[in-house]
C-alpha positions, 0 to 999 in steps of 0.5 A, spaced: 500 500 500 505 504 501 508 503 494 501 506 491 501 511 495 507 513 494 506 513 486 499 517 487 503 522 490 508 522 485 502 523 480 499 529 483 506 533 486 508 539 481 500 540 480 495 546 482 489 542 484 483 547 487 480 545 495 474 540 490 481 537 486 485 537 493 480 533 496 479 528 490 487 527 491 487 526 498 481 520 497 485 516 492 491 516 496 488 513 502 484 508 498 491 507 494 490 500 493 483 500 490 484 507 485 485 504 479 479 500 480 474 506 482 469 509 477 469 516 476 462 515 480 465 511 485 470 516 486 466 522 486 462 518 492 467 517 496 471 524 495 464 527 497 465 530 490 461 531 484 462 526 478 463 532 474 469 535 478 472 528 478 473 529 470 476 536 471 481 533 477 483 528 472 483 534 466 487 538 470 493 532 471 494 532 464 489 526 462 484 526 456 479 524 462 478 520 467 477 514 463 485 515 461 487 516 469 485 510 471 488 506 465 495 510 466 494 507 474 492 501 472 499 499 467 503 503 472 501 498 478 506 492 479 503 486 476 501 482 481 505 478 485 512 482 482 511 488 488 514 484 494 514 488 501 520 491 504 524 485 506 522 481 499 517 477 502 510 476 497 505 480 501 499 474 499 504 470 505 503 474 510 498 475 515 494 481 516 498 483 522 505 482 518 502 487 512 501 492 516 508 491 519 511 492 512 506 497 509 509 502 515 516 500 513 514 503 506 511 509 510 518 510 513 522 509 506 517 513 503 519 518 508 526 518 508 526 519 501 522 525 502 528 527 506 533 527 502 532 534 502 532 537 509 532 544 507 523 544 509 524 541 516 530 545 517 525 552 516 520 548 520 525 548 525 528 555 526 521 557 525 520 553 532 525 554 535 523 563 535 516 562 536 514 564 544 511 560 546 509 555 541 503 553 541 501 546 538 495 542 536 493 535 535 485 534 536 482 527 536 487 522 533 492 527 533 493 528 540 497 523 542 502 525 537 502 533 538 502 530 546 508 526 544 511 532 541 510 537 546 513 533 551 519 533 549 519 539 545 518 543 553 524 540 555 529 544 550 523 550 549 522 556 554 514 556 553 510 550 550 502 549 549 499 544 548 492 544 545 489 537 545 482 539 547 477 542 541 471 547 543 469 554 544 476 555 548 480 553 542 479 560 539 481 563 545 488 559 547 490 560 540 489 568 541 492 567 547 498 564 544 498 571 539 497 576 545 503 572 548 508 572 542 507 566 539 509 567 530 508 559 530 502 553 530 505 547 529 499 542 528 499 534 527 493 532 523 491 525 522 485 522 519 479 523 520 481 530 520 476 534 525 473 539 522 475 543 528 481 543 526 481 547 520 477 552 523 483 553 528 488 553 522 484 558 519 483 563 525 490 561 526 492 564 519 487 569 520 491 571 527 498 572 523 501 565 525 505 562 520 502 555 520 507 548 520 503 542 519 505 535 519 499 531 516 498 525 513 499 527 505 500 533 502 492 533 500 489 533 506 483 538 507 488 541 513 493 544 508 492 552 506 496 555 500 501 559 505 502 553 510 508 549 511 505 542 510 510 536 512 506 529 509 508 523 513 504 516 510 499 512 515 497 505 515 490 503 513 490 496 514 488 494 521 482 497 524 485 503 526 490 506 523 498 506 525 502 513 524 509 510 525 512 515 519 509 522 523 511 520 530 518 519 527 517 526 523 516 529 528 521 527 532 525 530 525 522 537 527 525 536 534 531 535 532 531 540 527 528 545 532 534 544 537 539 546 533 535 553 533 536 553 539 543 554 542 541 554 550 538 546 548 544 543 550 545 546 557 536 544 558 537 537 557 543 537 561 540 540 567 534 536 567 538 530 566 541 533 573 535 534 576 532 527 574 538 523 578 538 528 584 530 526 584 531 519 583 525 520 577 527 514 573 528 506 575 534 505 570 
């Protein structure tokens, strides 16, 4: 699933799609695996788009229309049994727990393509580093992620927030943030994507915040045109999905954070010093 993904991304990267067109991209590439076989209204239906706009977005990708889109996925597919897992085992023998092993092992080779140019993680970083303080959203399944991040971002950074609990206080802690200093959001936005979320990204932008957002593809219905949107695959093959590519990206962006900030170091040490007179740790 991760190789389909990946080739869907290729497809899509270098065009200006519209909000509809984004939302199109962002349904195939989580339905990778079962894109070359949808039809136009199928599609439409699970985008929640028109037909119609399903034929423009295949348009706007330089196809005839939608008809050649889905014949140009379906031979750039690997034949079946020739697209083998990251370590060389053919998928049709392995459990289904094993699969989404291997899918989120593509994820992460995926990722670590992507970062091949670090240049986008090292502005997010010095980004990071000069907000204070820095807010930093994630709502719903995203939570746990920002959570993870914040923790560990509070431990180099003078003023973190973290905001994981939607409603009518959301809006007042990001002005909050605003009124305090802050020149930056970082956001995580997984699917489903609350819509809680764009409306904070929106009042985010509105208040002048720079937005950094690491979202689970490049078309997710978070992204706004200005924003700094740093894609991480999920897995979709259990129950729920796995998100093993934006906790690691994420941890990227702190590594790229502390280099902005020169008093890192020194943090991690006194608090490493404090841990050990505290007794905080059994090891």
């Amino acid at each position: 699933m991760g190789g389909a993904s990946a080739r869907l991304l290729k497809l899509f990267d270098g065009h200006r799609l519209t909000p509809t067109q984004r939302r199109i991209a962002h349904c195939m590439v989580r339905r990778a695996g079962d894109a070359p076989f949808l039809s136009s209204v199928e599609l439409a239906e699970l985008a929640g788009v028109s037909q119609p706009s399903v034929t423009r977005f295949a348009v706007a990708l330089g196809f005839d229309g939608y008809p050649a889109l889905r014949r140009h996925l379906r031979e750039s597919a690997p034949q079946e049994g020739t697209e083998s897992t990251a370590g060389g085992e053919d998928p049709g023998g392995l459990n289904e727990y094993q699969q989404a092993v291997h899918a989120e092992i593509e994820n992460l080779r995926h990722l670590a393509a992507l970062l091949e140019d670090p240049a986008p993680v090292e502005r997010a970083g010095r980004l990071l580093a000069a907000s204070r303080p820095l807010p930093v959203l994630g709502l719903r399944a995203a939570a746990a992620q920002a959570g993870g991040f914040a923790y560990f971002a509070a431990k180099v950074h003078p003023d973190v927030r973290l905001l994981t609990e939607g409603g009518s206080m959301l809006v007042d802690r990001i002005d909050g943030c605003v009124r305090a200093g802050a020149s930056v959001l970082m956001c995580f936005a997984l699917p489903r994507h609350p819509r809680e979320t764009v409306e904070a990204l929106e009042r985010a932008r509105e208040a002048g915040l720079a937005v950094i957002t690491v979202a689970d593809s490049a078309f997710a219905p978070v992204a706004g045109p200005g924003d700094l949107l740093l894609p991480a695959a999920v897995g979709t093959g259990l129950a729920f999905d796995t998100a093993c590519a934006p906790m690691l990206l994420g941890r990227v962006l702190l590594e790229a954070m502390c280099d902005g900030l020169p008093e890192a170091q020194a943090r991690l040490e006194e608090f490493d010093a404090r841990a050990s007179e505290r007794g905080l740790f059994a090891e």
